[in-house]
C-alpha positions as CSV (number, residue, x, y, z in Angstrom):
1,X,-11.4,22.8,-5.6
2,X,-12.6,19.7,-7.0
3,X,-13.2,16.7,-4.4
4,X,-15.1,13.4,-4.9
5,X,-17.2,12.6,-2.0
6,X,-18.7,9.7,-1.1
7,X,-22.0,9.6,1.1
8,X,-22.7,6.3,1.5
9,X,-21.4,2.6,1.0
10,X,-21.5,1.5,-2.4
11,X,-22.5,4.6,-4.2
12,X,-21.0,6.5,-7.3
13,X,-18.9,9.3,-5.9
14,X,-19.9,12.4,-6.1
15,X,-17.8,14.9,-7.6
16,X,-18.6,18.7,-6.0
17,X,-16.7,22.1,-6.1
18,X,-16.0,22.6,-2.2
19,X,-13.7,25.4,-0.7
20,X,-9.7,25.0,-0.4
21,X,-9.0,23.4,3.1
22,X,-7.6,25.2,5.8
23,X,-3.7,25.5,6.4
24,X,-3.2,23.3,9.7
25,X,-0.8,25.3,12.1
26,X,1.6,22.6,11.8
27,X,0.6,21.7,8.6
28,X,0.4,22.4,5.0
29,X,-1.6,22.3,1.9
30,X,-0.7,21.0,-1.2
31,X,-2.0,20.5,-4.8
32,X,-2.2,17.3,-5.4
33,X,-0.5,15.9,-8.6
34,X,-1.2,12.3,-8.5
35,X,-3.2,10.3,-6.2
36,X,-3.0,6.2,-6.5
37,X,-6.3,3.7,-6.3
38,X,-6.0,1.2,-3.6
39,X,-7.4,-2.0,-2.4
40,X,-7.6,-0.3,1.2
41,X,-9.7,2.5,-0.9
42,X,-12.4,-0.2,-1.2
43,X,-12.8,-0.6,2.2
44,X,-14.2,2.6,2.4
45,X,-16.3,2.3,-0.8
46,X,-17.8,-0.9,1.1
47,X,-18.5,0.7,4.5
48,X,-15.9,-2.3,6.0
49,X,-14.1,0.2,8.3
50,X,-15.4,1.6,11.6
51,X,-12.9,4.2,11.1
52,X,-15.0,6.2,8.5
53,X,-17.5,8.6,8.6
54,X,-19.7,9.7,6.0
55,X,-19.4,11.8,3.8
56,X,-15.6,11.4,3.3
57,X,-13.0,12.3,0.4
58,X,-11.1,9.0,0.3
59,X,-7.8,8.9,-1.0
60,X,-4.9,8.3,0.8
61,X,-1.5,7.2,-1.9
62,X,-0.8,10.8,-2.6
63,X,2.1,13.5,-3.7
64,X,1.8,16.8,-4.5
65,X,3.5,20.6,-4.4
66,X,3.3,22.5,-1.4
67,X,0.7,25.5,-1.8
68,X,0.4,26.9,1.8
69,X,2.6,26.1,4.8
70,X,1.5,26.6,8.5
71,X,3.3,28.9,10.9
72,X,4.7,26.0,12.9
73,X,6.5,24.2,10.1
74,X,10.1,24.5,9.8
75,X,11.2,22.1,6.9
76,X,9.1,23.1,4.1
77,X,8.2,26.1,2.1
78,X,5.7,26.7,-0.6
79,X,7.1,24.9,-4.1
80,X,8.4,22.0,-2.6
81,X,7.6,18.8,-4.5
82,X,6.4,16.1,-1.5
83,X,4.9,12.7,-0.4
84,X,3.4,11.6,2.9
85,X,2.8,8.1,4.4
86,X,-0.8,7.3,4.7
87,X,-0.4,6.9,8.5
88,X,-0.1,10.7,9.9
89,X,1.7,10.2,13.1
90,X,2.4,13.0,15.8
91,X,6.4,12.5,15.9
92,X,6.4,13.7,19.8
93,X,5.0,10.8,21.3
94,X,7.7,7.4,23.0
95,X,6.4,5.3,20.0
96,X,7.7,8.0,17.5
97,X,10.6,9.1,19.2
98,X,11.6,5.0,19.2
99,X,10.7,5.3,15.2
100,X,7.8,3.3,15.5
101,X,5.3,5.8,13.9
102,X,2.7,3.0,12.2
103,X,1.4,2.6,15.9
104,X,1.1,6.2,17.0
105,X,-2.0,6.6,19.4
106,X,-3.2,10.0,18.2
107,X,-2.3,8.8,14.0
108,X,-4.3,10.8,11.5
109,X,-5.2,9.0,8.3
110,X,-6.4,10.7,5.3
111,X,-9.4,9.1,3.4
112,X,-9.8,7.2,6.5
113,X,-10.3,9.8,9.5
114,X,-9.5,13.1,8.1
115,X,-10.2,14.1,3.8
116,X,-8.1,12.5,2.0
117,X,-6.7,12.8,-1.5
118,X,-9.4,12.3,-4.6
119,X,-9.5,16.2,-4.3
120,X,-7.1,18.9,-6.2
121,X,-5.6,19.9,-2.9
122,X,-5.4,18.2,0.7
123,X,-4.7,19.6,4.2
124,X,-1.9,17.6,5.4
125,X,-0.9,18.1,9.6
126,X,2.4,17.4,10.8
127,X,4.0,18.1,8.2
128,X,7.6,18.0,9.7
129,X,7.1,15.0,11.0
130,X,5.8,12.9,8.0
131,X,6.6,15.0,4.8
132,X,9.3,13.8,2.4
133,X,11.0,15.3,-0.4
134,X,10.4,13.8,-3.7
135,X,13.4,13.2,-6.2
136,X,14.1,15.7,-8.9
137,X,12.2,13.6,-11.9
138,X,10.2,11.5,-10.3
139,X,7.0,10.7,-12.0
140,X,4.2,11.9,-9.8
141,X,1.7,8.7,-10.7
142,X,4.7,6.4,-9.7
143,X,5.3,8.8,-6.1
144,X,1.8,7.9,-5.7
145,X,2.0,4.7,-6.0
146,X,4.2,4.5,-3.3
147,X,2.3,5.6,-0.7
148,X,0.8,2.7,0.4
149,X,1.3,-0.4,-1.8
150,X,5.2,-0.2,-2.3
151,X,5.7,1.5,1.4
152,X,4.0,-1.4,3.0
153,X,5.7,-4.0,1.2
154,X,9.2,-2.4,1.6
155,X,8.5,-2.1,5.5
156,X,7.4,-6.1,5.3
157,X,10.0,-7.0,3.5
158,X,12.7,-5.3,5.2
159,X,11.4,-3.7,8.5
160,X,9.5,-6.5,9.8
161,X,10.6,-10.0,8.4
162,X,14.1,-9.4,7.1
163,X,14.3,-10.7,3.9
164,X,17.6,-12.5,2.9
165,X,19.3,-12.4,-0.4
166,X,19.0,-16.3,-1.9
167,X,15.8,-16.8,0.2
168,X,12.6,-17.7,-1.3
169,X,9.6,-15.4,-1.1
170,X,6.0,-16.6,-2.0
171,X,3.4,-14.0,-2.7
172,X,0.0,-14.5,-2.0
173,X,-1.7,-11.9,-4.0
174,X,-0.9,-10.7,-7.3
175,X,-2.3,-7.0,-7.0
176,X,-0.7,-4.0,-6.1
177,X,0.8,-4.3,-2.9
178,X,1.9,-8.3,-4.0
179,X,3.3,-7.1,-7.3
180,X,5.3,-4.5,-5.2
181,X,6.2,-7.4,-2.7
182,X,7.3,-9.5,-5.6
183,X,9.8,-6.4,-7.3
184,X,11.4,-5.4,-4.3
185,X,12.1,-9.1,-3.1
186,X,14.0,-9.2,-6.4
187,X,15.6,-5.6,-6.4
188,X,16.7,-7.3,-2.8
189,X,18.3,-10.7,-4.2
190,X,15.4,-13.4,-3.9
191,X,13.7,-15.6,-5.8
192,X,10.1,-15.3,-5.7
193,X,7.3,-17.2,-6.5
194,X,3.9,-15.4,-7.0
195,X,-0.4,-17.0,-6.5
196,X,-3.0,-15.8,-7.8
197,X,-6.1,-17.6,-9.4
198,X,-5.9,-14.9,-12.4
199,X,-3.4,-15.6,-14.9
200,X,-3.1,-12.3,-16.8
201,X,-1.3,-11.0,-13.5
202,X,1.0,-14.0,-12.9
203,X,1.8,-13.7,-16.7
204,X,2.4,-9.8,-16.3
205,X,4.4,-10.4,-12.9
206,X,6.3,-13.1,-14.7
207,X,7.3,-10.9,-17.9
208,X,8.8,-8.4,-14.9
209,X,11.3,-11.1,-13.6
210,X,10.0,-13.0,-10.6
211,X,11.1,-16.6,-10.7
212,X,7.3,-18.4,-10.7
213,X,3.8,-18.4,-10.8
214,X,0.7,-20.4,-9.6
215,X,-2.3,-20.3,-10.6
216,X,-4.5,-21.1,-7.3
217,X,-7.6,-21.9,-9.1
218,X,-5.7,-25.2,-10.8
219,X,-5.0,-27.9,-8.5
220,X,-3.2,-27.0,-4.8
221,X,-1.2,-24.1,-4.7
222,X,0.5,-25.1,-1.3
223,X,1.5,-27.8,-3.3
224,X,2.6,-26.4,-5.4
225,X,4.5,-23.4,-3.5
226,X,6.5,-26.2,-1.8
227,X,7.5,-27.8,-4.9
228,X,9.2,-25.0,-6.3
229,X,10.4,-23.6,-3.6
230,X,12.1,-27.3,-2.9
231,X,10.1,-27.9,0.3
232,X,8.6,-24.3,1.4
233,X,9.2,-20.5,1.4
234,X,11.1,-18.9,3.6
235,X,9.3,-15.8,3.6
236,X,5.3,-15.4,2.8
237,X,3.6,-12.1,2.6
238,X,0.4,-12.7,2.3
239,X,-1.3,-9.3,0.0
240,X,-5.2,-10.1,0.2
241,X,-6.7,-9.9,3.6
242,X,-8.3,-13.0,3.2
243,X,-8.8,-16.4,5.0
244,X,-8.1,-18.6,2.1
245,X,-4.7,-17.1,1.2
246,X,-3.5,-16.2,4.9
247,X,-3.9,-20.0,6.0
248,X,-2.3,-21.3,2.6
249,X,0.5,-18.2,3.3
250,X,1.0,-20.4,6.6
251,X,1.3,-23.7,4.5
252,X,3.2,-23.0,2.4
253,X,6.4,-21.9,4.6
254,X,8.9,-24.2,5.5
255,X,10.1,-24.9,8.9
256,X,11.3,-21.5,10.7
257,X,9.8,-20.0,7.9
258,X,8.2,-16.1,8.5
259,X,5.0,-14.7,7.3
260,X,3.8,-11.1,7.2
261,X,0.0,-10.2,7.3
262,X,0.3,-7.3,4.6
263,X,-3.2,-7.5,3.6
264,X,-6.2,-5.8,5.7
265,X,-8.7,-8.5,7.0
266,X,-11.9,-6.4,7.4
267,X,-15.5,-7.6,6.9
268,X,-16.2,-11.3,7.7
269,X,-12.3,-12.0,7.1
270,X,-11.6,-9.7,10.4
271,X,-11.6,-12.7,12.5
272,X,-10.3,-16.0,10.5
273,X,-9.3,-19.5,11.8
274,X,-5.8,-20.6,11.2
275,X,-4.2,-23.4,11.1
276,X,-1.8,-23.0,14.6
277,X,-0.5,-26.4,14.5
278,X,1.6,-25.4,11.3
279,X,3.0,-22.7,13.8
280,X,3.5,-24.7,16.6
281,X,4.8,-27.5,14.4
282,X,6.9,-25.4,12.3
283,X,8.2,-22.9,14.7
284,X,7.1,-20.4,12.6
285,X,7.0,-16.3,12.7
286,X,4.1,-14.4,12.1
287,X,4.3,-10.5,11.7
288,X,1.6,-8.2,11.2
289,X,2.5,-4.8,9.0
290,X,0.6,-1.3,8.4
291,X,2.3,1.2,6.7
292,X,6.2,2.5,6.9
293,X,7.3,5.0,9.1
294,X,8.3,7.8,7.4
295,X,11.9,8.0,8.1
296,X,11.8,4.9,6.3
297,X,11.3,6.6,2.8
298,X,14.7,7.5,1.6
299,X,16.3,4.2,1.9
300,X,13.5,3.0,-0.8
301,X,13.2,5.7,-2.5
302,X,17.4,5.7,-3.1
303,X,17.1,2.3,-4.4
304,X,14.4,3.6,-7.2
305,X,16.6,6.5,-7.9
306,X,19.5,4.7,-8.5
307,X,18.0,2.2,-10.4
308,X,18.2,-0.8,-8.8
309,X,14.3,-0.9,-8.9
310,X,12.2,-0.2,-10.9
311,X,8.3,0.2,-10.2
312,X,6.6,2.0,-13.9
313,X,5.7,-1.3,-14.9
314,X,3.1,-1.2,-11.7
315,X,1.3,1.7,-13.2
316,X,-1.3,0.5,-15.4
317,X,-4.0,3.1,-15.9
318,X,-3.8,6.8,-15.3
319,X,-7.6,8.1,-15.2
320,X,-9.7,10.9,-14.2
321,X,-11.2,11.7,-10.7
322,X,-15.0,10.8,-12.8
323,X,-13.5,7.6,-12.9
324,X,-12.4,6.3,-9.8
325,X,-15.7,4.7,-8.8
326,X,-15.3,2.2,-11.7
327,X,-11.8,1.8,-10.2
328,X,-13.2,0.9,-6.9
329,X,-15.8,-1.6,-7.9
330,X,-13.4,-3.4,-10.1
331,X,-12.0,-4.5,-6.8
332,X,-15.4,-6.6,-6.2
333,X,-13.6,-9.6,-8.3
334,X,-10.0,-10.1,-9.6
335,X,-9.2,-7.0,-10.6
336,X,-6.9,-6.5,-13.5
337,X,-2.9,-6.5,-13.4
338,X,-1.0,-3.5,-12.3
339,X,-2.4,0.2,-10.2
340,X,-5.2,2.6,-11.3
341,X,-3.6,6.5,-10.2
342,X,-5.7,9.7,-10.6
343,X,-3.5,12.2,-12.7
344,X,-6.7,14.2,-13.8
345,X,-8.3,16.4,-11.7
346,X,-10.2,18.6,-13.5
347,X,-12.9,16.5,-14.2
């Protein structure tokens, strides 16, 4: 099979013919159809998390058909058209068995600390536990998009802080997972306001129905959050990861307000100082979020089906496996609107 490797922090990856992986007992393998780009993806390009060793196939917003299928799986048989969540938990253990799988102890995550998904094919364990049936139809670069971006955000939005039809939801981050954040608080009855300092994807996110947009780099955004909001948000996710946005997330809420730490604060952003009088002051809720458990995936993915959301207008470039180093570094600055998925993997 084709697989892009990487070998070290910040180098072009390295695309090599390497063998088929092994079948996992309670596993399978699957050719990969359509693998997404990520922001977390960049972490690993970077060398920003512990996690990873080197050399690794990163790659972890995947779908695909099942090729093999280990001797202990039950539920699926070669043919089957599946996704996975990025966070491979064990399904045995009490936090599984009380549906909390994002926080399983023994958690495999491709691209991360197993291979992950920039290859044709991926060895995927536990596969009863985490395997999900895709629709009949679904585009495979928009199933791939799901596996992080959209996941994360639905479990944010619905999981952790329980967002209320009427409610106002300010978005702090305009790439993928905050473009996912902003559609599904729609699909879910809110009005949503989006930051970002580039304007291309507040245009873009405006032309696909959310209520607002501010441009961060013009004048002060909490400001300006609060204004339109008519005194604060109810609910902040905040998509980046970053200082700047988390305490302006915080700011922005009114009181009793929620936020939810979607974005992954690695690097010199891993520890951040915040602003915990506007807690204390404002009785407010913070939430931190990683993933969705898989038993989570047909409640979202009946919404998409039945159309009461709708996620193509995320996709914005489907590209080769040569070109997902370009992908990655374009996530140095503001990247452009919309997802990068890998469709081609023959060269």
């Amino acid at each position: 099979m084709k697989a892009a490797l990487l070998d070290a922090p910040r180098t072009d990856l390295r695309i090599e013919a390497m063998p088929d992986p092994d079948c996992p007992r309670d596993g399978v393998v699957l050719d990969i159809l359509a693998c997404g780009i990520c922001r977390s993806d960049w972490h690993v390009w970077v060398g920003a998390d512990p996690d990873v060793s080197f050399p690794q196939i990163p790659g972890h917003e995947f779908c695909g058909i099942v090729r093999a299928v280990g001797r202990e799986v039950t539920q699926w048989r070669e043919g089957d058209r599946v996704i996975a969540p990025f966070i491979l938990a064990c399904g045995t253990c009490p936090d599984c068995h009380a549906g909390n799988q994002t926080v399983c102890a023994t958690q495999v995550v491709p691209g991360f600390t197993a291979p992950g998904a920039f290859a044709e094919r991926i060895a995927v364990p536990r596969a009863d536990a985490n395997l999900t049936r895709l629709p009949e139809g679904m585009d495979p670069g928009l199933a791939a998009s799901l596996g992080c971006r959209v996941t994360t955000a639905w479990h944010a939005l619905t999981g952790r802080a329980a967002l209320a039809p009427g409610e106002w939801l300010a978005v702090w981050g305009g790439g993928g997972v905050g473009l996912a954040a902003a559609l599904i608080g729609k699909a879910l009855g809110a009005r949503v306001v989006m930051v970002d300092v580039v304007q291309e994807k507040l245009d873009h996110a405006k032309r696909l129905g959310i209520d607002a947009g501010v441009n961060a780099g013009h004048g002060d955004p909490v400001a300006a959050v609060r204004e339109v909001t008519g005194g604060g948000a109810h609910l902040a996710i905040e998509a980046l990861g970053i200082a700047a946005t988390t305490i302006n997330a915080m700011k922005s809420l009114r009181k009793l307000g929620r936020m939810v730490q979607v974005g992954m604060p690695a690097g010199a952003h891993a520890s951040m100082t915040l602003p915990w009088d506007v807690v204390y002051s404002g009785q407010l809720a913070i939430y931190g979020t990683r993933g969705m458990p898989a038993w989570r995936y047909p409640s979202l993915l009946s919404l998409i089906e039945g159309g009461g959301l709708d996620l193509s207008p995320m996709i914005a470039r489907r590209v080769a496996l040569s070109q997902a180093t370009a992908e990655l570094a374009a996530f140095d600055g503001p990247a452009p609107p919309g997802v990068a998925v890998i469709t081609d993997f023959t060269r």
